[in-house]
C-alpha positions as CSV (number, residue, x, y, z in Angstrom):
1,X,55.1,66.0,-226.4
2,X,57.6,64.6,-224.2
3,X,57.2,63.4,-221.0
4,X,58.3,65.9,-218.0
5,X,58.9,63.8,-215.0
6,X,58.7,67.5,-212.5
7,X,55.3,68.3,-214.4
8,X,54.3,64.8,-213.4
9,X,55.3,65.2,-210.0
10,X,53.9,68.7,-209.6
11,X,57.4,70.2,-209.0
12,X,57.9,71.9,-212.3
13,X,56.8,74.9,-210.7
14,X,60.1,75.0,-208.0
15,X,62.3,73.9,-210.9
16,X,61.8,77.0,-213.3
17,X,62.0,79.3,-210.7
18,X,65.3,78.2,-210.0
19,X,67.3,81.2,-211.7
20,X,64.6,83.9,-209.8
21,X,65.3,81.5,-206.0
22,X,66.2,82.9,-203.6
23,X,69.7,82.0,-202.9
24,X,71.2,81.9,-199.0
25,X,74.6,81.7,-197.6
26,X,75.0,78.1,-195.5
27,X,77.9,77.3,-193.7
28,X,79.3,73.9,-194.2
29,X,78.7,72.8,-191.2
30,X,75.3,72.8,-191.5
31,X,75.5,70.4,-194.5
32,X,75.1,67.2,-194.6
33,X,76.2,64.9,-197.7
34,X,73.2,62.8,-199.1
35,X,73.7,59.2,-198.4
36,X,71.9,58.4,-201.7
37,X,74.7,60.1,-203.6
38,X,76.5,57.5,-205.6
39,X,78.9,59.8,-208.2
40,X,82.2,60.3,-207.8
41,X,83.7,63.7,-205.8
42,X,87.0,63.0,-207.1
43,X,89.1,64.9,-209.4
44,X,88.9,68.1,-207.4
45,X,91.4,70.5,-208.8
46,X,90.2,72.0,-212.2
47,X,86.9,72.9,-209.8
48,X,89.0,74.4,-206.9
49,X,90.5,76.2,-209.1
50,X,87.9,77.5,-211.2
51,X,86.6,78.1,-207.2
52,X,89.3,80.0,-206.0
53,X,89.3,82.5,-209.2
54,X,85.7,82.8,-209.8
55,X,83.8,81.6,-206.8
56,X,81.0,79.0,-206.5
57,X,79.2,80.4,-209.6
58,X,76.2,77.7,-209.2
59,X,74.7,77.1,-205.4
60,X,73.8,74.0,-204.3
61,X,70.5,73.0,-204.1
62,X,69.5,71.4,-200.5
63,X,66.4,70.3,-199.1
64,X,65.7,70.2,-195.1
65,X,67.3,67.4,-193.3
66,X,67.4,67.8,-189.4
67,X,66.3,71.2,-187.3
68,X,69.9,72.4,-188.0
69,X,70.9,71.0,-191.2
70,X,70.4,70.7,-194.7
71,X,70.7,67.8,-196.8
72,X,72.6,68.1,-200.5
73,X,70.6,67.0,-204.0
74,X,73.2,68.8,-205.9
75,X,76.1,69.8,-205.5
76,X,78.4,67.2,-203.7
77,X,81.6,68.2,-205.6
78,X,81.2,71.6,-205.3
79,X,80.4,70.9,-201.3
80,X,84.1,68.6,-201.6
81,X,85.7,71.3,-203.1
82,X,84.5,73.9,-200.5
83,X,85.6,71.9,-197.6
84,X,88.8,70.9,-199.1
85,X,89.2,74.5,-199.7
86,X,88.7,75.7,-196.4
87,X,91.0,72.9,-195.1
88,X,93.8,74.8,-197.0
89,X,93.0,78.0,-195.6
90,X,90.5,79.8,-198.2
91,X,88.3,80.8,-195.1
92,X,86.0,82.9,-197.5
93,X,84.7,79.0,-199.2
94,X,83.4,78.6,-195.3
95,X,79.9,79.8,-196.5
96,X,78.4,78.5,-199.9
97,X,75.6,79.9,-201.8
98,X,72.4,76.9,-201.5
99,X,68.7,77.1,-202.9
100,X,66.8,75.4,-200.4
101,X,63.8,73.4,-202.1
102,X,60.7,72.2,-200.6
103,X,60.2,69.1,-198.7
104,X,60.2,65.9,-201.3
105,X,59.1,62.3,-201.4
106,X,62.5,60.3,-201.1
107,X,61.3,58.8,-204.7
108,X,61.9,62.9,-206.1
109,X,64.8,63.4,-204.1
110,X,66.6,60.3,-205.5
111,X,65.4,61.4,-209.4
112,X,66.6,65.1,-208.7
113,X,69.9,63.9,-207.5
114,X,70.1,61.3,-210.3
115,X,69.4,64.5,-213.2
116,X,71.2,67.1,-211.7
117,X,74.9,64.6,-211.8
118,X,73.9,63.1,-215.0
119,X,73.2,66.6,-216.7
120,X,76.2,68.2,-215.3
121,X,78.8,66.0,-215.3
122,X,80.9,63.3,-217.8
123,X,79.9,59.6,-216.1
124,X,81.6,56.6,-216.5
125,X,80.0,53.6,-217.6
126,X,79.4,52.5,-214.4
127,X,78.1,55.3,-212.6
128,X,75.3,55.6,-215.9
129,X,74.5,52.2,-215.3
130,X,73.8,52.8,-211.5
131,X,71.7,56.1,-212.7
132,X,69.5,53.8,-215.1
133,X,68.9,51.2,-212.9
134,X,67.9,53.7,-209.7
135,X,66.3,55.5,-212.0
136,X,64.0,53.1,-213.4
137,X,63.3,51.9,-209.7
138,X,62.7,55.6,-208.5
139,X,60.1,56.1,-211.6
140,X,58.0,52.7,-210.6
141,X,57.7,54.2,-207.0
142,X,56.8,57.2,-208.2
143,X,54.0,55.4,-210.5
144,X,52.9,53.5,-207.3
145,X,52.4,56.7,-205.2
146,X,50.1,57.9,-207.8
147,X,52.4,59.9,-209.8
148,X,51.0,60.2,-213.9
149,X,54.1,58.7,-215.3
150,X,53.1,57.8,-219.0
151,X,55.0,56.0,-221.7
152,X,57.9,53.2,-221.7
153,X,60.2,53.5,-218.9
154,X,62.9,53.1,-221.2
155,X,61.9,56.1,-223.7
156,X,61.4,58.0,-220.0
157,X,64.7,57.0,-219.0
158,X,66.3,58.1,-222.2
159,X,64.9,61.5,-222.2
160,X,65.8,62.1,-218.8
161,X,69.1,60.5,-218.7
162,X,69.9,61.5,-221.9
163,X,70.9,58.1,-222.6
164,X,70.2,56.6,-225.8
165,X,67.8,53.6,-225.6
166,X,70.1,51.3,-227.4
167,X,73.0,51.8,-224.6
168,X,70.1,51.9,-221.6
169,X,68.7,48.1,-223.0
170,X,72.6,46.8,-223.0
171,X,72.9,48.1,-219.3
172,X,70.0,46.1,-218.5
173,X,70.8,42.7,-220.3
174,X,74.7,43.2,-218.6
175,X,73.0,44.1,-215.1
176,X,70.5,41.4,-215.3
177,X,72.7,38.6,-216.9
178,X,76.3,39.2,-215.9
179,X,78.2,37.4,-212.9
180,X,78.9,39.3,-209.8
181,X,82.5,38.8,-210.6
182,X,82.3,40.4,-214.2
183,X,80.1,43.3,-213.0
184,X,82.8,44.1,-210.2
185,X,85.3,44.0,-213.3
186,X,82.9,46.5,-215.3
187,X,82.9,48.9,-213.2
C-alpha cells in the first residue's frame, strides 16, 4: 500500500471532504499571501480569462492567520488573478470562494502548499527542485514531531511529488554538489 502522508498526519479526514466543505465568500482583503509560497504567479492571462467567462470554478483553500485574516495554502494564482482583476474594474472578483481548513503544524502547511502547486500546475525545473528539497525537509520534521512516516524519503517523495525517483536523486546530487554560481544559472 502506498504511503498517504494526510493519513499519516491524521488530516485525511479534512482532505476528502473537500468536495462536501463548506465553501465561504472572502474578500481579498482579508487575505493574506503565504510567505512560504515559492511558485511562480506569473503568466496570468489564460487564468483571467478563463476567470472572467467562467468564474473561480476552484476556491482557495486558507487556513486562519490573524483575528481578521486568512492565510492562502492554495490558490496564489487564482488570488493574483482576482486582484489583478479587480484592479481592472471586474468588481464582482472582489469576493472569492475559500475552504477554510483547520489549524495545522507549519510542517503540514508547508507539504499542503508544496502538493496542491505541484499537482496543479506545470513546474519548471527549478521550482520542482525547491518542492523536493522542502519537501524532504518538511517530511523529517514531520517524522520528528511524531508523525508515522514509513518508507524511503525518496519513494515518499516520488509518490507525492509525482516525481520519478531517478529525476528526484539528480536534484539532489546537483543541489548538493553544484557551485552557487551554476545553481543560480540552473534555475
Amino acid at each position: 500500500m502506498a504511503f498517504d502522508l494526510n493519513k499519516a498526519l491524521g488530516y485525511d479526514k479534512v482532505l476528502s471532504n473537500l468536495d462536501n466543505a463548506e465553501i465561504e465568500q472572502i474578500s481579498l482583503n482579508f487575505l493574506v499571501e503565504n510567505e512560504k509560497n515559492f511558485f511562480s504567479v506569473d503568466t496570468l492571462q489564460e487564468l483571467k480569462d478563463s476567470i472572467v467567462l467562467h468564474g473561480i470554478l476552484q476556491p482557495l483553500l486558507v487556513v486562519l492567520h490573524d483575528e481578521y485574516h486568512y492565510r492562502i495554502i492554495a490558490g496564489h494564482r487564482r488570488f493574483a488573478a482576482a486582484k489583478s482583476l479587480v484592479d481592472e474594474g471586474h468588481e464582482e472578483f472582489r469576493v472569492v470562494p475559500c475552504v477554510v481548513l483547520p489549524k495545522m503544524s507549519e510542517a503540514m502547511e508547508w507539504a499542503m502548499l508544496i502538493q496542491t502547486n505541484t499537482a496543479a500546475r506545470t513546474l519548471t525545473y527549478a521550482e520542482k527542485s525547491q518542492a523536493v528539497a522542502r519537501m524532504k525537509k518538511q517530511l523529517i520534521k514531520l517524522k520528528d514531531e511524531g508523525a508515522k512516516i514509513t518508507g524511503s524519503l525518496r519513494d515518499i517523495l516520488s509518490e507525492q511529488l509525482e516525481i520519478s525517483k531517478t529525476e528526484i536523486a539528480r536534484m539532489e546530487v546537483i543541489e548538493k554538489n553544484l557551485i552557487p554560481e551554476a545553481k543560480a544559472l540552473l534555475r
